[in-house]
C-alpha positions as CSV (number, residue, x, y, z in Angstrom):
1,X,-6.9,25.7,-9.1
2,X,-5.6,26.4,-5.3
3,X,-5.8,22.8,-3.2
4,X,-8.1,23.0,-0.2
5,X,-7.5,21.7,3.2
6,X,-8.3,18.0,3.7
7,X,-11.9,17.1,5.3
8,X,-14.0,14.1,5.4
9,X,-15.8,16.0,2.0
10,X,-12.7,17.3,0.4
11,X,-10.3,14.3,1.0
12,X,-9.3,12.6,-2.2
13,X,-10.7,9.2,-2.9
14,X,-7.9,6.5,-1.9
15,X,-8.5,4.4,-5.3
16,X,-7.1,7.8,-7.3
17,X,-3.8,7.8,-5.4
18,X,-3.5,3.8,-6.3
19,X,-4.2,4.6,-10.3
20,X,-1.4,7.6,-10.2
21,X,0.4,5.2,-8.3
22,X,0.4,2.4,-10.8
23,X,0.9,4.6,-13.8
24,X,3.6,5.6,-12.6
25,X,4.8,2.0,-11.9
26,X,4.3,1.3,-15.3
27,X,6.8,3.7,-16.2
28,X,9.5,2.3,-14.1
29,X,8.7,-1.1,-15.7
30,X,9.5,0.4,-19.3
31,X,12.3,1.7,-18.5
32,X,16.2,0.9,-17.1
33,X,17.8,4.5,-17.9
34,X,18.8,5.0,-13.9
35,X,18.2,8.8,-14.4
36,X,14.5,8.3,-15.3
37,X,14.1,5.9,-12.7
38,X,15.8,8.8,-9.6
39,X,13.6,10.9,-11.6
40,X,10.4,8.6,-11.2
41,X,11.6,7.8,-7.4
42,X,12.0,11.7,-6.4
43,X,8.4,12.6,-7.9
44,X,6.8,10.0,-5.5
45,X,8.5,11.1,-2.9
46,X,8.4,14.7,-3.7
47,X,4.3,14.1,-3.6
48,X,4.1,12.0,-0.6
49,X,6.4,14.8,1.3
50,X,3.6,17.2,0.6
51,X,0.5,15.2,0.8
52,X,1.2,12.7,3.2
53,X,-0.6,13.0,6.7
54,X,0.4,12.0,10.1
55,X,-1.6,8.9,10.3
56,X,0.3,5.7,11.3
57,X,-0.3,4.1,8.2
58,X,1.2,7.1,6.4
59,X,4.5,6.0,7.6
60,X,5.3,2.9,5.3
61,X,6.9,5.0,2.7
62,X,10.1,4.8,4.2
63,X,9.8,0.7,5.1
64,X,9.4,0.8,1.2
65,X,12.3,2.7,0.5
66,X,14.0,0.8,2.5
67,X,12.8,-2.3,1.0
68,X,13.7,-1.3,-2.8
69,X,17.5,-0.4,-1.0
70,X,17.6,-4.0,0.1
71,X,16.4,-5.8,-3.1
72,X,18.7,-3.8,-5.2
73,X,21.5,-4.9,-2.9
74,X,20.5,-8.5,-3.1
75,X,20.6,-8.1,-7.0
76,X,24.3,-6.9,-6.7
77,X,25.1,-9.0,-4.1
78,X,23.5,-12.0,-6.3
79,X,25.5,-10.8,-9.8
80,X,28.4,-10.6,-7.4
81,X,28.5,-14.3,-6.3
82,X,26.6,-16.1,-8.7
83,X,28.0,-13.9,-11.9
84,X,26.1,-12.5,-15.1
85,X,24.4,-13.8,-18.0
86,X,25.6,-10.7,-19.8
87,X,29.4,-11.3,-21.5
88,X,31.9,-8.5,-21.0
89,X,35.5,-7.8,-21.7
90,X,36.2,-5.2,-18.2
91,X,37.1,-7.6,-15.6
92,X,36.6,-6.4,-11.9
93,X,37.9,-9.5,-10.0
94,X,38.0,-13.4,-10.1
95,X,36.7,-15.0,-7.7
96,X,37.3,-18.8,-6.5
97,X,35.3,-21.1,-9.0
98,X,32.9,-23.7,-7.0
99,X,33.0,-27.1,-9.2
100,X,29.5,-27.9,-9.9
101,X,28.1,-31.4,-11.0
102,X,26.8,-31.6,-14.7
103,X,23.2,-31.5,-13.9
104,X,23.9,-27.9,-12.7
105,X,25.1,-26.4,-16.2
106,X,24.3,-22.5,-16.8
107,X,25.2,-21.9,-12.9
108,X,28.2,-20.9,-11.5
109,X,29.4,-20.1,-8.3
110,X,32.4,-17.1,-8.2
111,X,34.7,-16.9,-11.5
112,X,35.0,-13.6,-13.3
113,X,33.0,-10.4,-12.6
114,X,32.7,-8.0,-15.0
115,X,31.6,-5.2,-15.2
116,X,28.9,-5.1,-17.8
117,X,27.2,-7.5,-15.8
118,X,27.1,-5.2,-12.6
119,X,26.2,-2.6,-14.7
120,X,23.1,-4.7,-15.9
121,X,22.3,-5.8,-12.5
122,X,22.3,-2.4,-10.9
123,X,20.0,-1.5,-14.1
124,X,17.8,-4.4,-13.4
125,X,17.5,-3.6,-9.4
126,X,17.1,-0.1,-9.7
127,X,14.1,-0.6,-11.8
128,X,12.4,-3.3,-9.2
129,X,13.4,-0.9,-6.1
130,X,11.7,2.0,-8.3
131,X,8.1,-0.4,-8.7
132,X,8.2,-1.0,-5.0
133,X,9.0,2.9,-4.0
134,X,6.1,3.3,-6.0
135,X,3.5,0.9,-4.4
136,X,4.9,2.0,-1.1
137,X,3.6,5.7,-2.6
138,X,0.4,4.7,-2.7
139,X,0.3,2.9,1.1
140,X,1.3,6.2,2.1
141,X,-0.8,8.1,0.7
142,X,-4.4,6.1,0.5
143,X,-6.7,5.6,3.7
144,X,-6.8,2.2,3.6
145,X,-10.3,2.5,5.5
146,X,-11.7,4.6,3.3
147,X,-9.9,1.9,-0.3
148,X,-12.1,-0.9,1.6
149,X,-14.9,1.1,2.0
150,X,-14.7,1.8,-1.7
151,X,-15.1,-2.0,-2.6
152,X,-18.0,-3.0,-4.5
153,X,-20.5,-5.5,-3.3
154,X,-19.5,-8.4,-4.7
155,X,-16.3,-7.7,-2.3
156,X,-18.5,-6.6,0.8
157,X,-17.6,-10.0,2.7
158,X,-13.9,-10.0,2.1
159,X,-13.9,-5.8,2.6
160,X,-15.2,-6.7,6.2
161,X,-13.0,-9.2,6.9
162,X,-10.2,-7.2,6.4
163,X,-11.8,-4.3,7.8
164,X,-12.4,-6.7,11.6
165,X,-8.6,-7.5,11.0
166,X,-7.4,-4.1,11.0
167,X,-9.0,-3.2,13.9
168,X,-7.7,-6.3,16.2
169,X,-4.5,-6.0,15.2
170,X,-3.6,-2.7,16.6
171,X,-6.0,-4.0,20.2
172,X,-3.6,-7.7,19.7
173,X,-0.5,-4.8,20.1
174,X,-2.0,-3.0,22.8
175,X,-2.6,-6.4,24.7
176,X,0.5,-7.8,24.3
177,X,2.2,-4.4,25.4
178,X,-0.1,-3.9,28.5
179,X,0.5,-7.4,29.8
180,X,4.6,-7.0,29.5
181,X,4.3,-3.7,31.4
182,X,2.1,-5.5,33.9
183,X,4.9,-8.4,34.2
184,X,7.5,-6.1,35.0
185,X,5.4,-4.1,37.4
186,X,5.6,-7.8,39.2
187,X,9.2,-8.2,39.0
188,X,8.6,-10.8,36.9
189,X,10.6,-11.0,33.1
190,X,8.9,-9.9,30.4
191,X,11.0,-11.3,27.8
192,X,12.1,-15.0,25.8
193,X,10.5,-17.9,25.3
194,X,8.8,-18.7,28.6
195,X,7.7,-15.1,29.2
196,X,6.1,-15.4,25.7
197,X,4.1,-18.5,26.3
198,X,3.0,-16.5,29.3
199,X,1.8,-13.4,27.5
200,X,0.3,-15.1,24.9
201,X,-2.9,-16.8,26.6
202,X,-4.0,-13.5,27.6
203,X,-3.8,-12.2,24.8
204,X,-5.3,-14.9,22.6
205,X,-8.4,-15.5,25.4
206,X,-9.0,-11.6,24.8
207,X,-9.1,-11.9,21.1
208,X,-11.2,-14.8,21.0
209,X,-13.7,-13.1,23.4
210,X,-13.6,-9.7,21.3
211,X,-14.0,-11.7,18.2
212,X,-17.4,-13.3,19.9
213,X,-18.7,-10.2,20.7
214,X,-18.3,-8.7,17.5
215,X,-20.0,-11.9,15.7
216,X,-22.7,-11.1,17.6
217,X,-22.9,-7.9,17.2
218,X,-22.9,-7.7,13.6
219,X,-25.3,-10.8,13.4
220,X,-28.1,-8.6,15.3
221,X,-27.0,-5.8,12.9
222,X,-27.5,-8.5,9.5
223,X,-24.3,-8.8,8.7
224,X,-23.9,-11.9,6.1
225,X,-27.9,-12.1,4.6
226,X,-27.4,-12.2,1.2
227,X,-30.7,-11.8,-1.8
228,X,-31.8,-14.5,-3.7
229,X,-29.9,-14.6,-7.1
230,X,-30.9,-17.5,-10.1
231,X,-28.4,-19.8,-10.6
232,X,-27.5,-18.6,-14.3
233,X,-26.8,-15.0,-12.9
234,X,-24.3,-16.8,-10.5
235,X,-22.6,-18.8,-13.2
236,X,-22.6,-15.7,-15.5
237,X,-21.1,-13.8,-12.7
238,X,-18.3,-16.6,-11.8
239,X,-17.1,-16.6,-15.7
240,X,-17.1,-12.9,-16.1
241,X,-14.8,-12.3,-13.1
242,X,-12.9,-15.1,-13.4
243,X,-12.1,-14.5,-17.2
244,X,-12.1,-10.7,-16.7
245,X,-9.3,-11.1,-13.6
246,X,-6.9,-13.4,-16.1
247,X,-7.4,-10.9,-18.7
248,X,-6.0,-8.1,-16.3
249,X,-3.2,-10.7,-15.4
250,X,-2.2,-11.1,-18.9
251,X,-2.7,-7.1,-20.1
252,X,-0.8,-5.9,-17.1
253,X,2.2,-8.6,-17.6
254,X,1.7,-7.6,-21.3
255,X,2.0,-3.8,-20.5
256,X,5.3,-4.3,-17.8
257,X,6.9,-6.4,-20.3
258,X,8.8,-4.7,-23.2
259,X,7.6,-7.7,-26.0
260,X,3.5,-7.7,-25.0
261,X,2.9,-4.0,-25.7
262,X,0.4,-4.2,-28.5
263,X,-1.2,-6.8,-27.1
264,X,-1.8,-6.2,-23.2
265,X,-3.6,-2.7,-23.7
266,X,-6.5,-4.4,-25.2
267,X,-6.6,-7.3,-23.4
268,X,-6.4,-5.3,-20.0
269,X,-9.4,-3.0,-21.2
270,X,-11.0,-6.1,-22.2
271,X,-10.5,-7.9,-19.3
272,X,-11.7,-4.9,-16.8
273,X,-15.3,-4.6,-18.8
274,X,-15.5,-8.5,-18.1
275,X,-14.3,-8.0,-14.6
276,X,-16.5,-4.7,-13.7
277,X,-19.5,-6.4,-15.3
278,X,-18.8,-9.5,-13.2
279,X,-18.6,-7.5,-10.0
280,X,-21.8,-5.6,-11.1
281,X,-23.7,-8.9,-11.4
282,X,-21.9,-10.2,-8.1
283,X,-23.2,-6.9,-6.2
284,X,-27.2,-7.4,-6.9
285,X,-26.5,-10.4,-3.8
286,X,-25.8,-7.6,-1.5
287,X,-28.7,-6.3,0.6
288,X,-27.4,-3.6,2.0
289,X,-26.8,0.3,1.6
290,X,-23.8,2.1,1.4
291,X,-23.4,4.9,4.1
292,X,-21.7,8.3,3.3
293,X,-20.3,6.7,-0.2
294,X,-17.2,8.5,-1.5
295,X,-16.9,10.7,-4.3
296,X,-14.5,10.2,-7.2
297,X,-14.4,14.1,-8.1
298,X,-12.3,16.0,-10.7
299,X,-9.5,16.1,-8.3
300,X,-9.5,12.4,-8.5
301,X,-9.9,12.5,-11.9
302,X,-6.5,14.9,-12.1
303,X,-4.5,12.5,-10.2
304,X,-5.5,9.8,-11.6
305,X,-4.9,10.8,-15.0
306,X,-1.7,12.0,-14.0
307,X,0.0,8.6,-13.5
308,X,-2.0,7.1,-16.8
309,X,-0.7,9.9,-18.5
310,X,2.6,8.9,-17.1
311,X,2.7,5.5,-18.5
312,X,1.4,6.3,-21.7
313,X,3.7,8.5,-22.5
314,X,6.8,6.7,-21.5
315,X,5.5,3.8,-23.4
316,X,4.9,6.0,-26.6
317,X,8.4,7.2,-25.8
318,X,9.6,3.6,-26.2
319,X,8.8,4.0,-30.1
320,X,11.1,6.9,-30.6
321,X,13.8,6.5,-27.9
322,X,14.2,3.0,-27.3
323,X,18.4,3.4,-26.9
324,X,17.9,6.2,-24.8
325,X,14.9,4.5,-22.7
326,X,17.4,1.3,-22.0
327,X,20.9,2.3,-22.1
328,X,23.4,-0.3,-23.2
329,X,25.7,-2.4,-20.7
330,X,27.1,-4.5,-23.9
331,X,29.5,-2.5,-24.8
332,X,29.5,0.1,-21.7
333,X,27.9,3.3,-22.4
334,X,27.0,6.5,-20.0
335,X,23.1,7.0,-19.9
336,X,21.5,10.0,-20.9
337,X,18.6,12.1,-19.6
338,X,16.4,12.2,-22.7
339,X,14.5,15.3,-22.6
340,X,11.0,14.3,-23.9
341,X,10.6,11.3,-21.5
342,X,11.9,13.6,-18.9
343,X,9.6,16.3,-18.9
344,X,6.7,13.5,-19.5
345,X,7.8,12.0,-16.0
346,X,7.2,15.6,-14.5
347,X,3.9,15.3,-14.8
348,X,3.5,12.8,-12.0
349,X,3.5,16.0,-10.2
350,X,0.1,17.0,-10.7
351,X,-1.1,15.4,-7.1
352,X,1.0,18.0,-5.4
353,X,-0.7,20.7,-6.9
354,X,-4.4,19.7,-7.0
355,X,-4.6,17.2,-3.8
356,X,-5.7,18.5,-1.1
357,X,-3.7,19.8,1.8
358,X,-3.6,17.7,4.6
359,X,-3.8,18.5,8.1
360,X,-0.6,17.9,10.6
361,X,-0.6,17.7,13.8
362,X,2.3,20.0,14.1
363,X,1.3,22.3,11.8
364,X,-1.6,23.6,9.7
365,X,-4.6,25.3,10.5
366,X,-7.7,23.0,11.8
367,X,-10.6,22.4,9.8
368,X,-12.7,23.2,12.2
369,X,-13.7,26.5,13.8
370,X,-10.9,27.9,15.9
371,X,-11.5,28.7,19.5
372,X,-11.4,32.0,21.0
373,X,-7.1,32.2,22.6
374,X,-8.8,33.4,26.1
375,X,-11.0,30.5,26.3
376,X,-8.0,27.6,25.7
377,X,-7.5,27.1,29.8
378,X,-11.1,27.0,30.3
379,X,-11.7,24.5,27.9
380,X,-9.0,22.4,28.7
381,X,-10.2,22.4,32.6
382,X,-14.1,21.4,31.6
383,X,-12.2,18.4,29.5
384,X,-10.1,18.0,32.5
385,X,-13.5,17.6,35.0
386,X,-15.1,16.2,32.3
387,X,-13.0,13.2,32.3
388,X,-12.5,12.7,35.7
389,X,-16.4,12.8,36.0
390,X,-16.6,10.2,33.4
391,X,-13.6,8.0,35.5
392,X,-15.8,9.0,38.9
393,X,-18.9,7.3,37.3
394,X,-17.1,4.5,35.9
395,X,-15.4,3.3,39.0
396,X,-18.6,3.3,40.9
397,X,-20.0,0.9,38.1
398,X,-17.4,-1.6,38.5
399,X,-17.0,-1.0,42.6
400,X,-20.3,-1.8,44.6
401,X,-19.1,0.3,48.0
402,X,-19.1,-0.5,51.4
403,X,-23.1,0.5,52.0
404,X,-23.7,-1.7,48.9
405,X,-26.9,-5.5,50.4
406,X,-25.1,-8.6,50.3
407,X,-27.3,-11.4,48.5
408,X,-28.5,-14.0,50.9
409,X,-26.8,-17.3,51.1
């Protein structure tokens, strides 16, 4: 099945890329084998090189990657200084002893490194770097738009909340950046603490009025009227996704944590029936219809399954290849690639088969239909007069002329 370029029809739904995502977090969380977990970081990365798009949202991965590079050198840095619970007999180095009171027992500060307990801690890291290389995966590759536009309608006042923030965010950026340039235009300093408290007025006086406008706005559109519910449908609703949200709590700290997994399958199925039925019940409030919906097709039934796929199998592969899942760092061992668990991470790949292609701006046919190559100057001089038409018209508005009646005083 041959991927097809990415349109507003074909695009894959954003909540498919967060379930492959996930799964294959789960993974990561079930293991500390450091091969498996490069393995698990390359096939993220591997997938968002080849699916990723050029919007500017797209661009977190490598702030996440980053970010797992940091926390795993904060664990070192931490076993380092503040030493290992894990005993070993391989001394690196002793460092000066701090004296600590006795109300401080179990903690130390220098004394001797080993080496088992850097080994541990660099297992330990790795593993939380790999989760957040993950998540950043799935920022990278899901439309954040289109995931809020996806919630259901017991969510419809807090998607559009977001929703308004995302858009006056990058206007807030734009503001503060136009009033700097217009400070140095005016030889005036653009930057510290009293330039600052300069900018900032603007920029806060533009928000607000942008903010008034747009409650407006969406009040003339009837934004916020809600249907009448009975009060034992609310209360229904409030327990089922209230109890169905701690059930996903528990089953997902039951499914990352190597002593809850027979227990936090179940209660995470269980818990999502509560929680969907709640947010089903919640959603009969809304009044409103839900323009161009997406689709959850059978590509985003591939990808999806993909990362659940994932995470089963590495937590079947717990039952018979727990030593080579978790390599030992009491006594010091090498760690092995384990073949099974392996080739089960592989197919994480699916996404990068079946996803569609996206569309760069550097490369990659539109998805539109192509312009005749003699007609490219023409066109770009009728956008050319088009837009200096539109400025023309515009500048008129806002400039009432020389010829233009005074009002009587």
């Amino acid at each position: 099945m041959s991927a097809p370029r990415a349109t507003r029809s074909t695009a894959l739904h954003a909540g498919a890329w967060w379930v492959w995502a996930l799964g294959l977090a789960t993974a990561a969380s079930r293991t500390g084998n450091p091969l498996l977990l490069g393995l698990l970081a390359a096939v993220a990365g591997y997938v968002v090189a080849v699916r990723r798009t050029d919007a500017p949202w797209a661009r977190s991965y490598g702030a996440f990657v980053k970010l797992g590079l940091m926390v795993l050198g904060i664990r070192l840095v931490f076993a380092f200084v503040l030493g290992s619970p894990i005993p070993g007999t391989h001394t690196l180095v002793t460092l000066p002893e701090l004296p600590l009171p006795d109300w401080a027992q179990g903690v130390r500060v220098g004394g001797r490194v080993t080496a088992e307990g850097m080994v541990f801690a660099l297992y330990d890291g790795l593993k939380l770097a790999v989760l957040l290389i993950c998540v950043g995966a799935a920022n990278a590759l899901a439309n954040p738009a289109r995931l809020l536009k996806s919630l259901p309608g017991a969510l419809y006042e807090v998607g559009v909340a977001v929703v308004v923030a995302m858009t006056f965010a990058p206007n807030l950026v734009a503001d503060v950046q136009r009033l700097r340039a217009a400070r140095r235009l005016r030889g005036r300093p653009d930057r510290g603490v009293k330039a600052l408290l300069q900018v900032g007025m603007p920029v806060l006086e533009g928000a607000l009025e942008r903010s008034v406008a747009l409650a407006a706005a969406m009040d003339a559109r009837g934004y916020g009227r809600t249907a009448q519910v009975p009060p034992a449908v609310r209360r229904l609703t409030s327990v089922l996704t209230l109890g169905g949200l701690l059930g996903v709590c528990a089953g997902s700290y039951g499914l990352l944590g190597d002593a809850g997994g027979g227990y936090g399958l179940p209660l995470l199925l269980v818990g999502l029936v509560a929680a969907l039925a709640g947010l089903w019940l919640g959603g009969r409030r809304s009044v409103r219809t839900r323009y161009r919906p997406e689709s959850w097709g059978l590509r985003a039934w591939l990808v999806s399954g993909s990362g659940v796929a994932v995470a089963a199998l590495m937590i079947a592969a717990n039952g018979y290849a727990p030593g080579a899942l978790h390599p030992s760092a009491v006594p010091l061992a090498a760690p092995v690639l384990p073949l099974w668990p392996a080739l089960s991470l592989l197919v994480g790949l699916v996404p990068a088969v079946v996803a569609p292609v996206p569309v760069r701006a550097g490369g990659g046919a539109p998805t539109g239909r192509t312009a005749p190559s003699g007609s490219s100057a023409s066109s770009d001089s009728s956008a050319m007069s088009a837009a200096s038409a539109a400025s023309a018209a515009s500048a008129r508005r806002s400039d009432p002329g020389p010829f233009t009646k005074e009002p009587t005083q």
